[in-house]
Phi, psi and omega in degrees: 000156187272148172249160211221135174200166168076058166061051226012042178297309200256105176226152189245132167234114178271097181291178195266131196275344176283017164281103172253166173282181192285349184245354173118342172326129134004184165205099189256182162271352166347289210312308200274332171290344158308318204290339201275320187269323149328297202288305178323277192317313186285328172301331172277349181251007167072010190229055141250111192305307202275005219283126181237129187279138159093322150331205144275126020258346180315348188280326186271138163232029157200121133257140185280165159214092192259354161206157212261039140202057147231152184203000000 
């Protein structure tokens, strides 16, 4: 579950290190700053379908990635 902090600003999300892909891989947080920089990217160039202004990704103004299953 995300943890919430700094009057809620701030969430830590600790992933379940027993997650993998279809090939045996991990599920990191690489993983998830691909998806987080994907969605950024397709919203700045305006060809995201699922794209809400004011949303995700416009809602985040930073994410870290300090270890590869936090985020």
């Amino acid at each position: 579950k995300p943890v919430y902090s700094q009057g809620n600003t701030v969430v830590t999300v600790n992933m379940n290190k027993g997650w993998k892909w279809s090939d045996g891989s991990p599920v990191t947080s690489a993983d998830v700053k691909f998806f987080f920089e994907l969605e950024a990217a397709g919203a700045k160039a305006g060809k995201y379908a699922p794209y809400v202004p004011g949303e995700m990704p416009d809602d985040i103004a930073s994410v870290s990635y300090p270890s590869p299953y936090q985020f």
